[in-house]
N, CA and C of each residue as an Amber inpcrd file, in Angstrom:
protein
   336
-171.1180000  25.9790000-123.8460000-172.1910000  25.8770000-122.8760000
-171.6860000  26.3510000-121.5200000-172.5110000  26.9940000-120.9910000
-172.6480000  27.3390000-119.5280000-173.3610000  26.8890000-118.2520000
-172.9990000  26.6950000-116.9150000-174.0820000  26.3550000-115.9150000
-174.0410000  27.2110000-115.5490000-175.1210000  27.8370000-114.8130000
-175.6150000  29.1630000-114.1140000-176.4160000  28.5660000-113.0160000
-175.5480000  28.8620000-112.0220000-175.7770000  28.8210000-110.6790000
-176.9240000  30.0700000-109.6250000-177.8610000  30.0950000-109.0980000
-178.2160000  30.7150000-108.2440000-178.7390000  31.0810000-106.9660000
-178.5650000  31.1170000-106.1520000-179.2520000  31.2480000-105.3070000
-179.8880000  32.5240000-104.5390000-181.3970000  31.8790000-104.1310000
-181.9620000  33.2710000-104.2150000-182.9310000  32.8640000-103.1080000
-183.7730000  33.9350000-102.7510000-184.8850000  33.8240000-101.4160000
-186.5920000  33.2200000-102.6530000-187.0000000  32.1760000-101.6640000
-187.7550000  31.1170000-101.8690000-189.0660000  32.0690000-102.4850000
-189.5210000  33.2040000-102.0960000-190.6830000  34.0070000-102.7380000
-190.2100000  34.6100000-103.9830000-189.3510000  34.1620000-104.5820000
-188.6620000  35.1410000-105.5820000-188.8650000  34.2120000-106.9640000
-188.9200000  32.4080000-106.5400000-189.1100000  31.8970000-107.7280000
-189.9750000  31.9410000-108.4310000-191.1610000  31.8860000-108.1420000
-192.2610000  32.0250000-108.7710000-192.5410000  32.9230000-109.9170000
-192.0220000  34.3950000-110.0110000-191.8480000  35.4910000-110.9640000
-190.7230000  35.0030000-111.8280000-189.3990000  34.6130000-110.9370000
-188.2130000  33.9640000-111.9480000-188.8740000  33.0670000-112.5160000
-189.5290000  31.8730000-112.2640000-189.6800000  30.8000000-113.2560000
-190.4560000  31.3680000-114.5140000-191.7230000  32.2540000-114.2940000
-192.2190000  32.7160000-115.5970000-191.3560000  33.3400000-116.1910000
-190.4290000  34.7250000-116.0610000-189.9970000  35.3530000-116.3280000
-188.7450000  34.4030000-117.5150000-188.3070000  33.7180000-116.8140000
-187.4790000  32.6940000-117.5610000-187.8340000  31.9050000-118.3580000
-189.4790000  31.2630000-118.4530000-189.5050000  30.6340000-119.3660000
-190.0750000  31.4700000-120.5470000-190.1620000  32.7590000-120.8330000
-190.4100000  33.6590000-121.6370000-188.9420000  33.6520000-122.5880000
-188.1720000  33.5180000-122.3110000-186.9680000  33.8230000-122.8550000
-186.7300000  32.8870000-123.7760000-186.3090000  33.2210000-125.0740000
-186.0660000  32.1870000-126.1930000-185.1020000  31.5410000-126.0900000
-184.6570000  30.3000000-126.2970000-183.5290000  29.6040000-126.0070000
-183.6890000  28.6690000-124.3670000-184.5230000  29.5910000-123.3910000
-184.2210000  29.3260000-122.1940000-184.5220000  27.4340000-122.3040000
-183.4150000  26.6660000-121.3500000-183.1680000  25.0640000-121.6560000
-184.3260000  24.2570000-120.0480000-184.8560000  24.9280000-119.3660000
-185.0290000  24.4140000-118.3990000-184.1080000  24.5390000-117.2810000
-184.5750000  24.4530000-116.0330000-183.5950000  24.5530000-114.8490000
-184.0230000  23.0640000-113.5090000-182.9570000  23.2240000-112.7690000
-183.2590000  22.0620000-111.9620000-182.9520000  23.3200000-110.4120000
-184.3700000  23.0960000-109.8700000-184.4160000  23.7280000-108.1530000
-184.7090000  22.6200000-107.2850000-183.5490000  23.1620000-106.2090000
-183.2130000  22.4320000-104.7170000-183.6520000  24.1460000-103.9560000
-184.1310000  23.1510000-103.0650000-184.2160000  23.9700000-101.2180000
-182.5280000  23.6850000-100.7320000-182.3750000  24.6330000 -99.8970000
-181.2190000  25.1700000 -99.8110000-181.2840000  25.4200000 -98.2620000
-180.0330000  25.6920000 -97.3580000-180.2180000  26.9740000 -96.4490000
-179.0900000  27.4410000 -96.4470000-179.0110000  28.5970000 -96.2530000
-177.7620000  29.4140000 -96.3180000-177.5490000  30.6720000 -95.1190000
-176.4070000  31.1420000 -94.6280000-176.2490000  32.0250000 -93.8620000
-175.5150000  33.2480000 -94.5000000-175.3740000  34.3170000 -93.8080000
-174.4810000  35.2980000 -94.2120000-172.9310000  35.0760000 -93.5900000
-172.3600000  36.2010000 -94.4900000-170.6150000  35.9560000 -94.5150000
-170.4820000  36.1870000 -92.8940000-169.4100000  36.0620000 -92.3310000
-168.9450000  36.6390000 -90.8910000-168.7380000  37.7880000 -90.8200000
-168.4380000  38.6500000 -92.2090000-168.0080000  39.9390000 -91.7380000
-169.8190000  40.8430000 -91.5900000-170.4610000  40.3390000 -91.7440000
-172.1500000  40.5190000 -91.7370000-172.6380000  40.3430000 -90.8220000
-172.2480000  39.4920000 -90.1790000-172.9460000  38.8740000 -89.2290000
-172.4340000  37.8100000 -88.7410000-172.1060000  37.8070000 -87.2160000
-171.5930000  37.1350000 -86.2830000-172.3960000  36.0400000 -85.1540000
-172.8900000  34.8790000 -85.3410000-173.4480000  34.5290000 -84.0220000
-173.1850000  34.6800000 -82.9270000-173.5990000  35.0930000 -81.5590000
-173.5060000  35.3800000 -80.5300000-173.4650000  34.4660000 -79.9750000
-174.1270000  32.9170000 -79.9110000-173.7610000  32.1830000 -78.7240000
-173.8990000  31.1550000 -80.1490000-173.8870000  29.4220000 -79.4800000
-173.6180000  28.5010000 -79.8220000-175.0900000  28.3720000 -80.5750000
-176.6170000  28.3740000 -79.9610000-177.4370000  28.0100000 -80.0790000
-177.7760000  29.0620000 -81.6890000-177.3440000  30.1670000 -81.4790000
-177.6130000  30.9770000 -82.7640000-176.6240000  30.7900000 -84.0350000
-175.5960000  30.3680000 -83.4800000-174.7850000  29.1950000 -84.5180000
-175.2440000  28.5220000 -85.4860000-175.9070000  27.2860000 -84.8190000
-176.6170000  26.3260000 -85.0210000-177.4400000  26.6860000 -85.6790000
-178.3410000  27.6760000 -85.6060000-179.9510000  27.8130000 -85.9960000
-179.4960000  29.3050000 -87.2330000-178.6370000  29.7190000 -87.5390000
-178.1910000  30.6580000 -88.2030000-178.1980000  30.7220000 -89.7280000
-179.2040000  29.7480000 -90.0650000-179.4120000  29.5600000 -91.1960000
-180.7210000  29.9990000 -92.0350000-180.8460000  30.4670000 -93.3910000
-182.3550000  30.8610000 -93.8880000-182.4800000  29.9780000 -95.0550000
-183.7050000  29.8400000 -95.4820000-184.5030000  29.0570000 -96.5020000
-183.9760000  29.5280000 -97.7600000-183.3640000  28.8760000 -98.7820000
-182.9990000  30.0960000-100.1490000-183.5320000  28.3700000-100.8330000
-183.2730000  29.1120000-102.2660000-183.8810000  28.2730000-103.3440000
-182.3400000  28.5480000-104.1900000-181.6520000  27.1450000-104.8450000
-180.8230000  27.3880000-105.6090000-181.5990000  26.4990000-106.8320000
-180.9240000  27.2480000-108.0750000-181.4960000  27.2480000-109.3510000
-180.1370000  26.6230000-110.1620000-180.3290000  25.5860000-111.1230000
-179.1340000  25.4960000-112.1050000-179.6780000  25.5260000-113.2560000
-178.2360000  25.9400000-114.3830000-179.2520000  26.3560000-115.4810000
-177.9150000  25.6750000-116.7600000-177.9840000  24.6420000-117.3460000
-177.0320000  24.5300000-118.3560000-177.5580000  24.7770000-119.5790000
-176.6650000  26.2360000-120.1870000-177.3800000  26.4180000-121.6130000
-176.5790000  26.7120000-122.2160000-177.1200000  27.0910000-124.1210000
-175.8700000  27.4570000-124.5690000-175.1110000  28.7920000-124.1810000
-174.2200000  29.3520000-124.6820000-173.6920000  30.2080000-124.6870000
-174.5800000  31.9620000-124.7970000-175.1890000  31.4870000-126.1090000
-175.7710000  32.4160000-126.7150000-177.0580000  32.9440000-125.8280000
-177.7820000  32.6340000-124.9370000-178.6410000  32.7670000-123.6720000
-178.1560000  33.1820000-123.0260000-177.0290000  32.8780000-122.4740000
-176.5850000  32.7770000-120.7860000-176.5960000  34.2670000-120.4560000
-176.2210000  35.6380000-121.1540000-176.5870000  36.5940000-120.6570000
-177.7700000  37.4150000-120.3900000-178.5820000  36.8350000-120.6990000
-180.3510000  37.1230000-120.6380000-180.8470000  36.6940000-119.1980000
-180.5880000  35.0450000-119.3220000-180.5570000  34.5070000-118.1020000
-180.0720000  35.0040000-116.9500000-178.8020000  35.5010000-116.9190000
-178.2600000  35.8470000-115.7350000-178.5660000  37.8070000-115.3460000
-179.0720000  38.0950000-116.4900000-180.0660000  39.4450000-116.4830000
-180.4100000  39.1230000-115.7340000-181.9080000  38.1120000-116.1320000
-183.4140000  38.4130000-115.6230000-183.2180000  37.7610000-114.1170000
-182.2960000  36.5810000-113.7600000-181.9880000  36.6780000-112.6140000
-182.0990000  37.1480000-111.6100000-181.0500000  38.2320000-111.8510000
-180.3050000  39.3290000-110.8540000-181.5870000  40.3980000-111.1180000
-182.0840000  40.7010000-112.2160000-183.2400000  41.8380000-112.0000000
-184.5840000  41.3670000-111.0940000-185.0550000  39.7740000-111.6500000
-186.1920000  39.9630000-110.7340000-186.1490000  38.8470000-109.1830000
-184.3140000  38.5040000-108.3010000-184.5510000  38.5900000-107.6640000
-183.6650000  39.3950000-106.7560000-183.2440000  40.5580000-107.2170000
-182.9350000  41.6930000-106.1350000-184.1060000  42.3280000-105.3070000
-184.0140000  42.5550000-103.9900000-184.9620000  43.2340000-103.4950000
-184.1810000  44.6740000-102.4850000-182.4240000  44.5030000-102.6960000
-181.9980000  45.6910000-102.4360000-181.3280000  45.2260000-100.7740000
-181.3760000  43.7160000-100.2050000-181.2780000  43.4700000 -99.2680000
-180.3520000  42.7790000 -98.8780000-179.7720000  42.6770000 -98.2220000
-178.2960000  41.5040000 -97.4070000-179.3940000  40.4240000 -97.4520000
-178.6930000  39.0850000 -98.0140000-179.4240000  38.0890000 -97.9870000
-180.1900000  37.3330000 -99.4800000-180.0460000  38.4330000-100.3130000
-180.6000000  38.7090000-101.6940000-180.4810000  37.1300000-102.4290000
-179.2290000  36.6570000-102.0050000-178.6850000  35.5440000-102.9270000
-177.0610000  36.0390000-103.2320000-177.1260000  35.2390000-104.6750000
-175.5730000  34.9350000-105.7770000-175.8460000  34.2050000-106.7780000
-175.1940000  35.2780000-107.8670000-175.3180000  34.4190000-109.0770000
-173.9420000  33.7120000-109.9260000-173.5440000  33.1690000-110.3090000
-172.3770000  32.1690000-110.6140000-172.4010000  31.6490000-111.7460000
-171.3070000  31.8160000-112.8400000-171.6840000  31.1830000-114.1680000
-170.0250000  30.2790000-114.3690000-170.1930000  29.0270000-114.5530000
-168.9000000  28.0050000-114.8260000-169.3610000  27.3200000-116.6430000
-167.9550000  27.2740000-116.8890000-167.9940000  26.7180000-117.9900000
-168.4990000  25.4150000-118.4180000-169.4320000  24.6580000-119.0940000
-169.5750000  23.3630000-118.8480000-168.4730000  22.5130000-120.1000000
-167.6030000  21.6610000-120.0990000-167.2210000  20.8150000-120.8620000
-167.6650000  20.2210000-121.7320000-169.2360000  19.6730000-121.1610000
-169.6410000  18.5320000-122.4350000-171.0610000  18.3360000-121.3980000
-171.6830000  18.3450000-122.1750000-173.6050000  18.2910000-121.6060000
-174.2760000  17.3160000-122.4940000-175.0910000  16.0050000-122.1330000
-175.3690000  15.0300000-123.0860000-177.0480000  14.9020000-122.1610000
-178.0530000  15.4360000-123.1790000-178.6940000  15.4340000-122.7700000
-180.0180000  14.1930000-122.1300000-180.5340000  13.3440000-121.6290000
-180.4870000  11.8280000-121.8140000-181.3740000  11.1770000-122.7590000
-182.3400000  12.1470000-122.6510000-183.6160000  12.0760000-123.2530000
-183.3670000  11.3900000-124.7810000-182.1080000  11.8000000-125.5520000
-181.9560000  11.6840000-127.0020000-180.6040000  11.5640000-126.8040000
-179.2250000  11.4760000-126.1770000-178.4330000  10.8700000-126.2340000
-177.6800000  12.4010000-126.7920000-178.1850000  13.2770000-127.1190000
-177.5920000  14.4310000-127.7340000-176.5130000  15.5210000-127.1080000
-175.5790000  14.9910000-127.2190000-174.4140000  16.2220000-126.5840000
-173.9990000  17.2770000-127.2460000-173.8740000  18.6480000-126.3450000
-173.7720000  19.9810000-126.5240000-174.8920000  20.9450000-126.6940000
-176.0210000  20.1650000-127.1730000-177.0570000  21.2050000-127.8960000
-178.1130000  20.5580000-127.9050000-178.9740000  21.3630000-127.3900000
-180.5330000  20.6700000-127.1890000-181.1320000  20.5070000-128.8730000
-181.5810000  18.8550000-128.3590000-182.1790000  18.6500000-129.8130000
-183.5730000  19.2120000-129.8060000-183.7170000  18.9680000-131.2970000
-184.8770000  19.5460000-131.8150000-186.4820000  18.5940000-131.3120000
């Protein structure tokens, strides 16, 4: 199993969520509001106050599934939320250890 991490700009979920739940296997995801800035070598604040306020609205997405998905997922991702722009997001995939799902007590693999 895998978690798949993303973060992406807040008009972008809406197409991802259909787009994703089209996909066979796909397990469900859990979305948080977010804010995020760009790297320093991108972009520098100029004073203190733009410091502070130097942040934008993103939507991060998690996704623990099996194995056999996770490259579809992290496709349709990156395809429907690129828009070609600084700011786009990141996508991130970590190994998961052990996933027990609560609903049915079932670890590794979504029950039936």
């Amino acid at each position: 199993m895998k978690e798949i991490k993303a973060v992406i700009r807040p008009n972008k979920l809406s197409s991802l969520r259909e787009t994703l739940r089209a996909i066979p296997g796909f397990p469900g995801m859990t979305v948080s509001r977010v804010e995020g800035c760009s790297a320093p070598s991108v972009h520098r604040p100029s004073n203190l106050k733009e410091e502070l306020t130097d942040f934008s609205p993103k939507i991060r997405i998690e996704i623990v599934a099996p194995d056999e998905v996770v490259d579809d997922l992290v496709e349709a991702i990156s395809r429907i939320s690129q828009s070609g722009s600084l700011g786009d997001g990141i996508i991130w995939v970590a190994d998961v250890q052990r996933a027990v799902f609560l609903y049915k007590g079932t670890a590794g693999s979504r029950p039936e």
